[in-house]
N, C-alpha and C positions, 0 to 999 in steps of 0.2 A: 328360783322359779322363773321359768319363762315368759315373758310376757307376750298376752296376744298379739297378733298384725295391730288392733285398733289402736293398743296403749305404746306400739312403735312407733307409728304412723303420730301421733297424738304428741309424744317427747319431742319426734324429729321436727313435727311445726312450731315446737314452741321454742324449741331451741333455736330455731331460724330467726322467729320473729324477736326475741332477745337478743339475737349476736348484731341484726340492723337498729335495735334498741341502742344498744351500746355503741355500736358505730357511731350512729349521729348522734350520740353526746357525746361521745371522746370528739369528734369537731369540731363539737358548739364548743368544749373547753379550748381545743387549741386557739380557738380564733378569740379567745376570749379574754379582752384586756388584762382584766385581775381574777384570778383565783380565790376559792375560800382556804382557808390554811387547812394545813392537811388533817390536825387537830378537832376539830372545828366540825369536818366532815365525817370520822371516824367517831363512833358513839354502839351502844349497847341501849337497850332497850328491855325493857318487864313490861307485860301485861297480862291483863285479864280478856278472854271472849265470852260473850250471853249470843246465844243465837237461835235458833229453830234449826231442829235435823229431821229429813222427810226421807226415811228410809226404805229402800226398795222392799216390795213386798216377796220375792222370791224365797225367803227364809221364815216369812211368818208361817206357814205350812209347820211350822218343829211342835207348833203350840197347837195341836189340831185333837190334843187328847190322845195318842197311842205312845207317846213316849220312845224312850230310848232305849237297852238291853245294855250289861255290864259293856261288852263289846261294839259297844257303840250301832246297832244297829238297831232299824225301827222296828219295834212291836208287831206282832199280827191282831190281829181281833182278839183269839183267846186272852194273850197276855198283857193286852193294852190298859195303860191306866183308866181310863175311864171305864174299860168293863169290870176291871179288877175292881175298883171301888164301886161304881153306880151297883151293880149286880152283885157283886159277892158279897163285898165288904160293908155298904149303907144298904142295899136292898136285903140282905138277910138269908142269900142261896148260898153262904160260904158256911155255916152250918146250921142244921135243925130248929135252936132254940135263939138265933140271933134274929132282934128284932127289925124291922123295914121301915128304917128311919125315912128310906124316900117317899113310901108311902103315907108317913107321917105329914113330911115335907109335901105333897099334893094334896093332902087332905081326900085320902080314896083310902079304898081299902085294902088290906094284905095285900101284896103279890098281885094288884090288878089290875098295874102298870108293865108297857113294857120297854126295855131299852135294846136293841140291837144293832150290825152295823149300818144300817139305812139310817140311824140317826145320828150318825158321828160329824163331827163340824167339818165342812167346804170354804167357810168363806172366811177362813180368816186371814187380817190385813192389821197392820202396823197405825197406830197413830201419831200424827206430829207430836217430835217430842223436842223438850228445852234442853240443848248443848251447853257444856261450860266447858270452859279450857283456861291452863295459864300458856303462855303465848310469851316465846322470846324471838328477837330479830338483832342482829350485826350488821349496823350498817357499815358498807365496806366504801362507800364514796354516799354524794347526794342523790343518787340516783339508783343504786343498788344495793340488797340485804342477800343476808343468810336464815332462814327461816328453820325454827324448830317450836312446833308445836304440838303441847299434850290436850287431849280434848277427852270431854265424859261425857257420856249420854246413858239415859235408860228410859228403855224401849217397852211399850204396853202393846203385846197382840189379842186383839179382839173377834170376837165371832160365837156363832150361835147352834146349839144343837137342839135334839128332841126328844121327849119322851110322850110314848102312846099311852093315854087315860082312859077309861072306863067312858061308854057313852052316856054323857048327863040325862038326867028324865029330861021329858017332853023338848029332847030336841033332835032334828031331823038332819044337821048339819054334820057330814065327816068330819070338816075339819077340827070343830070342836076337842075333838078327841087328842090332837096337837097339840102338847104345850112345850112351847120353843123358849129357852133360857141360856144364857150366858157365860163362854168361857173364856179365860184371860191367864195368857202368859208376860211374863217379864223376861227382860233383857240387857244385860249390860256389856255396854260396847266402851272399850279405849281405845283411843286412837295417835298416836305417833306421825308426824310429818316431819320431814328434811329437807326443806327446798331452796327456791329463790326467788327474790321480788324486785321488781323493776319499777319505777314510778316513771309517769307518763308526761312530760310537758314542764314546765319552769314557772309554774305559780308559784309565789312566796306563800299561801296559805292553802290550795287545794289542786290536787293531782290525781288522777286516774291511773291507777296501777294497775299491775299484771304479776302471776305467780304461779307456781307450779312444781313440783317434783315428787319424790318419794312418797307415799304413805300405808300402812300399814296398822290392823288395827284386831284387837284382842279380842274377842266374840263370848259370851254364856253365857248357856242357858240359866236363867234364876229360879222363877217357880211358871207353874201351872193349876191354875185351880178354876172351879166351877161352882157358879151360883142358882140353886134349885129353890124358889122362893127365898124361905129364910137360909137356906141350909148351904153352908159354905162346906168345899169339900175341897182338901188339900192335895192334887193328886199325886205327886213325887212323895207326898210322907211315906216313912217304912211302914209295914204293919209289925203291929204289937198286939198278936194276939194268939195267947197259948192254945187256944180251940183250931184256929187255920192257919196250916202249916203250910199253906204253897205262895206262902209270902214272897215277892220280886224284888231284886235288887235294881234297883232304877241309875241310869248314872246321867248326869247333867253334862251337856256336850259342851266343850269347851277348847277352841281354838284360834290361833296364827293366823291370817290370810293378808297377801299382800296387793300392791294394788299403786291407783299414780293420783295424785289431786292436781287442780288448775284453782284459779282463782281472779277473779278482777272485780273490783271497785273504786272506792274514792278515798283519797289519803288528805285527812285533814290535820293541820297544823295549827293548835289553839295557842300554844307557845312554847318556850324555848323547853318546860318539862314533860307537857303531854301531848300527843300524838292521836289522835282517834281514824279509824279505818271503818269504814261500812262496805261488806264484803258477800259477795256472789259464791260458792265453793264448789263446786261439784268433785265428787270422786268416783272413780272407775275402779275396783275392788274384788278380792274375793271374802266375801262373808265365810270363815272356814268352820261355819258349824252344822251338822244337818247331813243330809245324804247329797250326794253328786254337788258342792259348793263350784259355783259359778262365778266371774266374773261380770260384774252388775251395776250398774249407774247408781251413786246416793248423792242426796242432795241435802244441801244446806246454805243460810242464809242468818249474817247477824252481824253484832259491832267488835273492833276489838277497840282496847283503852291502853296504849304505851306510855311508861313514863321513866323519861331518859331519864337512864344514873349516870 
């Protein structure tokens, strides 16, 4: 995959600012009385990352309620899950004798609600969510690694829709008739990085480092559902029902996208077996699930914990 001008432009300076990284320690060592043995300097490292991941909202749009078609592409109105279920399937218009649990759920009467596409959700956005990762590095001298890092996250999309109610007695208010309720997708993202680390300066216990390269990161969709007072509704569930036969096959989008990370923070040295880092991340990425997947900023922030074997 080609990467954009940005994530060129983005390698070539980091690449620069590395190769004068490494310059000026490879001089500080020549001029350097004694060396650390070569032993000494070569090591392997495990750890664990906890962190916060604030993910670009460009993809939370998948969780918007019209779902996906076996062929991957998004629903219209008619076949959307939320009309397939609010309308057909819990409102009771998908056969004759099938009862209007939503109407239940408002506490109104039969059929006196309505739902169409003017109440379908706009605003949905992603919430900070808690990263974990195991996290290896090689250190190749004191001053440089090789970085490979596995990272998990799951992502909650939030946002709100509407259903039109019957007007209450003695009241004069339209909006009343409004009632706005909540729906929420899940997300699960892995992530893969391959890079390099640079430490910054000749503290014996703390150092500002730099990082960067490869990353790459596994995207799906999990569920979709929506809460109408009491009334939770699953909306990717199959339907199971011998009366209506225009049951949708739903498929959960799930893919690949590549993409570049950087990284800088502070490299602390508690002793000869642990290692602790507090870390800035940012990545430039393609989320590849959804329609037209873009190349899009995510961010992230948190510790990691090495401990030299």
């Amino acid at each position: 995959m080609k990467l954009s001008c940005f994530s060129k432009h983005f390698l070539i300076a980091f690449l620069l600012i590395i190769s004068r990284c490494s310059l000026a320690q490879e001089i500080r060592e020549d001029n350097a009385i004694t060396q650390e043995p070569v032993e000494h300097r070569k090591a392997f490292r495990i750890g664990m990352y906890l962190g916060s991941y604030f993910a670009n909202q460009y993809t939370a749009n998948m969780y918007d309620g019209y779902g996906f078609d076996i062929d991957g592409n998004k629903n219209n109105w008619d076949n959307s899950l939320m009309n397939q279920k609010i309308n057909m399937q819990y409102g009771g218009y998908g056969y004759a004798s099938q009862p209007d649990q939503i109407a239940q759920a408002l506490n109104v009467d039969y059929h006196t609600w309505t739902f169409n596409p003017n109440d379908m959700p706009t605003n949905m956005r992603y919430s900070p969510a808690i990263m974990v990762g195991l996290n290896c590095i090689y250190s190749v001298d004191v001053k440089n690694a090789i970085l490979l890092n596995i990272n998990l996250v799951n992502l909650t999309a939030n946002g709100n829709f509407t259903i039109i109610t019957p007007q209450q007695n003695n009241s004069t208010q339209i909006n009343d008739r409004i009632k706005t309720f909540s729906i929420r997708g899940k997300e699960q993202r892995m992530m893969l990085q391959f890079g390099y680390q640079h430490l910054l300066g000749d503290n014996e216990k703390i150092n500002w480092l730099v990082e960067g390269g490869l990353h790459a990161t596994l995207a799906k969709f999990s569920s979709n559902e929506i809460l109408i007072n009491n009334l939770k509704i699953d909306l990717i569930s199959y339907y199971n029902n011998a009366f209506y036969s225009s049951a949708l096959v739903y498929k959960k989008p799930i893919g690949i996208g590549m993409g570049v990370f950087a990284g800088v923070g502070a490299n602390i040295t508690m002793n000869p077996k642990f290692t602790i880092q507090l870390l800035y991340s940012p990545t430039y990425e393609r989320i590849n699930i959804g329609l037209n997947p873009r190349l899009k900023l995510q961010n992230a922030a948190g510790l990691r914990i090495y401990y030299n074997i």
